[in-house]
C-alpha positions as CSV (number, residue, x, y, z in Angstrom):
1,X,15.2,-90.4,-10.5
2,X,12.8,-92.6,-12.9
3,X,10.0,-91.1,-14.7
4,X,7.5,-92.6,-12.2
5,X,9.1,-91.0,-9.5
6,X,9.4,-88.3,-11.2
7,X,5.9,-87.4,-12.1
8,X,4.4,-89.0,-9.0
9,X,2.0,-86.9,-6.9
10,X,-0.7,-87.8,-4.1
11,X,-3.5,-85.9,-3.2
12,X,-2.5,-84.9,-0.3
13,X,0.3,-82.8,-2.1
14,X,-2.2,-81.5,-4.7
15,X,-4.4,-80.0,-2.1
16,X,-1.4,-78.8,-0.3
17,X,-0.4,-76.9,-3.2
18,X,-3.6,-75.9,-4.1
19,X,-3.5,-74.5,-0.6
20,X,-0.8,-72.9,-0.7
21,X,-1.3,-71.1,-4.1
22,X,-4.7,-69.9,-2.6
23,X,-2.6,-68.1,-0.1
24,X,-0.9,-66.8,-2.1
25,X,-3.2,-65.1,-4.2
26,X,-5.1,-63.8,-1.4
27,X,-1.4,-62.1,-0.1
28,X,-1.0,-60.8,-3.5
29,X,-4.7,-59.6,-4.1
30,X,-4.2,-57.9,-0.2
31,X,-1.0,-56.2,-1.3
32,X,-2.6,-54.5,-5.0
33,X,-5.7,-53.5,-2.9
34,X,-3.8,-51.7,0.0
35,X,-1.2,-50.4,-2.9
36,X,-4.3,-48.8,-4.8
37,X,-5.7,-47.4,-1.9
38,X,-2.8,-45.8,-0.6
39,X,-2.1,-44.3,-3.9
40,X,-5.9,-43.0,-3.6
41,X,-5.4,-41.8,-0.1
42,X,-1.8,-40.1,-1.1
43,X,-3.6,-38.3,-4.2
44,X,-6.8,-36.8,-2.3
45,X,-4.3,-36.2,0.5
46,X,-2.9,-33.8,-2.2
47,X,-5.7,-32.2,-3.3
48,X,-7.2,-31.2,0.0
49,X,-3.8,-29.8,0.8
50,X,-3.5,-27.7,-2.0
51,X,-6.8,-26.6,-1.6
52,X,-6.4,-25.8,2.1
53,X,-2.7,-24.4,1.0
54,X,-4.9,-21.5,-1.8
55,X,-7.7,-20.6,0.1
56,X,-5.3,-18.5,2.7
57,X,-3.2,-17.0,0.1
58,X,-6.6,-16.1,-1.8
59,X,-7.3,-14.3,1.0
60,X,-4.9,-12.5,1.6
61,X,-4.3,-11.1,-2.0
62,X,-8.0,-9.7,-1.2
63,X,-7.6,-6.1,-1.2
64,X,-8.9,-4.3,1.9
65,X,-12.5,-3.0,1.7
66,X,-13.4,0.4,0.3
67,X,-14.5,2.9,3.0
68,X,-17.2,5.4,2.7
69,X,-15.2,8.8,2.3
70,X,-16.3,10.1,6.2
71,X,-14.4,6.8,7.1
72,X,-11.8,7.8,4.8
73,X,-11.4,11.5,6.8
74,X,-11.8,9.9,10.1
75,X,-8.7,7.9,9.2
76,X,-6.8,10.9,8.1
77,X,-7.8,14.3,9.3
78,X,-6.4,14.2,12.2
79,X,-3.2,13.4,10.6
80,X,-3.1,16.4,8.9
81,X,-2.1,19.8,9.6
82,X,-2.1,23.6,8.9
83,X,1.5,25.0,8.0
84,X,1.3,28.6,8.3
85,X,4.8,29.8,7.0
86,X,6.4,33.2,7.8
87,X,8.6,34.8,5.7
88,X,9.8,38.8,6.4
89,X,6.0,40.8,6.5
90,X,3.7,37.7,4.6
91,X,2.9,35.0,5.8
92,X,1.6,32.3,4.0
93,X,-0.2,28.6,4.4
94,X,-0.7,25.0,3.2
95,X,-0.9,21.5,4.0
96,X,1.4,18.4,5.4
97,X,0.3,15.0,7.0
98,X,2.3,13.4,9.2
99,X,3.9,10.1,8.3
100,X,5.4,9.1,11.6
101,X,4.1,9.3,15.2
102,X,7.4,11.0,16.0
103,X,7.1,13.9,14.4
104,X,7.6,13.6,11.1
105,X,5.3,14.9,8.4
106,X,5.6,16.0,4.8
107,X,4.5,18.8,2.8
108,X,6.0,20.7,-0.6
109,X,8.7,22.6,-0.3
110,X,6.7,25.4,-2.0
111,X,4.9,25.9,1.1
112,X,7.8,26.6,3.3
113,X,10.7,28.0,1.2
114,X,12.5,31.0,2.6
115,X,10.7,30.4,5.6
116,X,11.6,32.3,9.2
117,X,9.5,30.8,11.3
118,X,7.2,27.5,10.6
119,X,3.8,27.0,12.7
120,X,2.3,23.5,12.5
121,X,-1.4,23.8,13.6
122,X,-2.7,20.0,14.7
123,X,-6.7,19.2,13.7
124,X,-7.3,19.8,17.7
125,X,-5.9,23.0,17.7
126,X,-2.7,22.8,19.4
127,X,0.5,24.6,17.7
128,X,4.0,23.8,17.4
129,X,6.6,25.3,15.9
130,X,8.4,22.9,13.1
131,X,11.8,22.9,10.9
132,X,12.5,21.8,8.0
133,X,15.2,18.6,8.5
134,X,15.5,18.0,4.2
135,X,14.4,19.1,1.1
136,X,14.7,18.8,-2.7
137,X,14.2,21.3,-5.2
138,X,13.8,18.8,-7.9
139,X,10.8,17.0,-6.3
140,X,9.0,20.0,-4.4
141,X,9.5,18.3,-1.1
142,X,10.1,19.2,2.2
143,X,10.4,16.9,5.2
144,X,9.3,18.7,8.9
145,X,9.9,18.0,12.4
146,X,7.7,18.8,15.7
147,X,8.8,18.1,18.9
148,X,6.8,15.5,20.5
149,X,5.7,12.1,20.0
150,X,2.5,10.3,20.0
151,X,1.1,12.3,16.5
152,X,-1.4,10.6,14.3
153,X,0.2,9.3,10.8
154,X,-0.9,8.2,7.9
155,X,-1.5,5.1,6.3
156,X,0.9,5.0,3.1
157,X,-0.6,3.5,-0.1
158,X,0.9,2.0,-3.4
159,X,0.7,4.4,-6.0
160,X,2.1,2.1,-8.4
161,X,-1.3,0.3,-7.9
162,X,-3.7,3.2,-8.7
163,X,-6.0,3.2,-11.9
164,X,-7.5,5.8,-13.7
165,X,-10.9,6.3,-12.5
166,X,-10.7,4.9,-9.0
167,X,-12.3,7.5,-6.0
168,X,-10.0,10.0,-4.7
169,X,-10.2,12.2,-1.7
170,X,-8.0,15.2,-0.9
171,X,-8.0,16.7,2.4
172,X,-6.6,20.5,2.5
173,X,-6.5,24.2,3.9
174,X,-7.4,26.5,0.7
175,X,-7.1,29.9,1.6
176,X,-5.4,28.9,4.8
177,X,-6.8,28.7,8.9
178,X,-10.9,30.2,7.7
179,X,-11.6,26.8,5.7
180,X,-8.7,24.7,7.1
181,X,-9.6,21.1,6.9
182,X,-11.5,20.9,3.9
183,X,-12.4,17.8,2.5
184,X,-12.7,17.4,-1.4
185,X,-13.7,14.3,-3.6
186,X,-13.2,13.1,-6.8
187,X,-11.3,10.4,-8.7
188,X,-8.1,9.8,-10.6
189,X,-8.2,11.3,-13.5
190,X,-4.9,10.3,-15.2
191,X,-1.5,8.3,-13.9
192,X,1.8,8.7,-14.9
193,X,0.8,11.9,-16.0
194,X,3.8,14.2,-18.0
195,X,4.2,16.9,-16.5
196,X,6.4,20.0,-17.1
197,X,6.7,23.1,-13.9
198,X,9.4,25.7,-13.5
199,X,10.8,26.3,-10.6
200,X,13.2,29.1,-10.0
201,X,13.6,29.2,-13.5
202,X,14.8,25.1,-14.2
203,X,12.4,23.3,-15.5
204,X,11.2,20.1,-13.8
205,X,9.6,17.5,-15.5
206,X,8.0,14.8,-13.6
207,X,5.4,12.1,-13.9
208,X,2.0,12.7,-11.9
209,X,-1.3,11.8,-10.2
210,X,-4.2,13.8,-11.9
211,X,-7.4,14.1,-10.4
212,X,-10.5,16.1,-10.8
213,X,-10.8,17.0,-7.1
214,X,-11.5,20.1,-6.3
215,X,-8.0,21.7,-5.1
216,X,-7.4,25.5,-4.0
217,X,-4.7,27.5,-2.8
218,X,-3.4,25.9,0.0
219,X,-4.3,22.4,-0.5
220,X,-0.6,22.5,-1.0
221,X,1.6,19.3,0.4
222,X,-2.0,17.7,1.3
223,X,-2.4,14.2,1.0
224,X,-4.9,12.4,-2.0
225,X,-6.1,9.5,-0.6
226,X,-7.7,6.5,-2.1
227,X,-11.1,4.3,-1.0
228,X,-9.3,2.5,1.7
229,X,-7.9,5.3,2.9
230,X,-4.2,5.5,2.0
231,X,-2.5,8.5,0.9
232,X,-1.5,7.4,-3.0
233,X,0.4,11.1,-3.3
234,X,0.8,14.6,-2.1
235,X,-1.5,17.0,-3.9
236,X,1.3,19.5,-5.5
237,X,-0.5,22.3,-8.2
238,X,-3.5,22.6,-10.1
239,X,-3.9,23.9,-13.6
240,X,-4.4,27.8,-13.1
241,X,-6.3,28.3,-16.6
242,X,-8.5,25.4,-15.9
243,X,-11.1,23.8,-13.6
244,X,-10.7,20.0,-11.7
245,X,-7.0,19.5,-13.1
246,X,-4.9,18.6,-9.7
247,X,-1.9,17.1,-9.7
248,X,-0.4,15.4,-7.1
249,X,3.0,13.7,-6.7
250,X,3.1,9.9,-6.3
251,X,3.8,8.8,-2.8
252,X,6.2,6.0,-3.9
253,X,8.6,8.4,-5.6
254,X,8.1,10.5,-1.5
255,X,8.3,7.5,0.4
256,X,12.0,6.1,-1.8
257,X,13.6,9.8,-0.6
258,X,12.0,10.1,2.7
259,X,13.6,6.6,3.7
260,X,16.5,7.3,2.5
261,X,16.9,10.5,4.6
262,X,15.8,7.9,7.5
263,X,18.4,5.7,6.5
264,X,21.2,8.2,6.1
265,X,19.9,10.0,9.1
266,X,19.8,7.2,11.1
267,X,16.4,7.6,12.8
């Protein structure tokens, strides 16, 4: 090939080439535009989703609104129950709550120790006649069963999630079946609290709910219920020498035995 050949070149060529480069510029601009908007799309594609992906879980972490207290004690009263205990010539009372619809309810083993004959009054009135299925010395615990199904139970709380200072209501029968269902209020005085009791001469140490509500004689095995109303413990003993010092045991130290039994028990 000569040099004249070699740098020969009409018009017509140039413009084709021209042409041509044109088109390809154009492809090339086409493809960086679609590129950068797709990477725009795929980033506020993100976004949205995350956003759409947190506002359901920030809902649901919401905890459930407070309730006035006669919400709280329409909720649980009639979950709870007179246990008037009979033991040779005395005969003595306190409180449980039932914690399943089968039967089942809770109370202190206090209330019914050495018992001969257990009568479980329901908030309408009606009596049946209960036994105690387990117990622990240790924890001052009892577990009852009523024949029957169809009871009202309790809503069970966290107690690992209660703060000093939040509203407490305790539900009760001081001085047994003359002011039987008495409703108390006051808030959480102390968690975690140390705590030292004797019983039958060991000495138990345990950690526990405090709470200025006023509690009585009787009041024993009632549940202490928080603003939504869940029971956060069973009310246990008060301070004899002293005014508004209630102690309660936490339900989550209850519930870990009483499923347990379930477990083992099979029911």
């Amino acid at each position: 090939m000569t040099g004249e050949e070699q740098y020969r070149w009409s018009q017509e060529a140039q413009l084709s080439a021209d042409s041509a480069a044109r088109r390809r510029n154009r492809h090339s601009g086409t493809a960086r535009f679609a590129g950068v908007m797709l990477l725009t799309f795929a980033v506020c594609f993100a976004f949205l989703f995350g956003v759409l992906a947190l506002n359901p879980a920030t809902e649901q972490a919401e905890a459930p609104a407070e309730l006035t207290t006669p919400e709280i004690v329409s909720r649980v009263l009639p979950a709870t129950v007179l246990i008037e205990v009979t033991s040779g010539r005395d005969t003595t009372s306190g409180t449980g709550f039932f914690l399943r619809a089968d039967g089942y309810l809770i109370t202190n083993l206090h209330v019914v120790k050495n018992a001969k004959k257990i009568t479980v009054t329901l908030y309408d009135g009606t009596e049946k006649t209960a036994e105690t299925v387990w117990k622990s010395e240790t924890d001052d615990l009892a577990l009852l069963k009523v024949p029957g199904r169809g009871y009202s139970a309790v809503t069970v709380g966290n107690s690992d999630a209660v703060r000093t200072g939040e509203r407490a209501v305790a539900i009760g029968n001081p001085s047994g079946a003359r002011y039987a269902w008495t409703v108390t209020q006051g808030i959480v005085s102390a968690v975690g609290r140390p705590t030292a009791v004797e019983i039958d001469g060991m000495a138990i140490r345990r950690r526990m709910i405090q709470t200025d509500a006023p509690l009585n004689t009787g009041n024993s095995g009632g549940p202490l219920c928080n603003a939504r109303g869940e029971v956060i413990g069973v009310v246990d003993w008060k301070v004899a020498d002293s005014e508004s010092l209630g102690m309660a045991i936490p339900i989550n130290d209850v519930m870990e035995q009483v499923r347990q039994y379930f477990a083992n028990a099979g029911t």
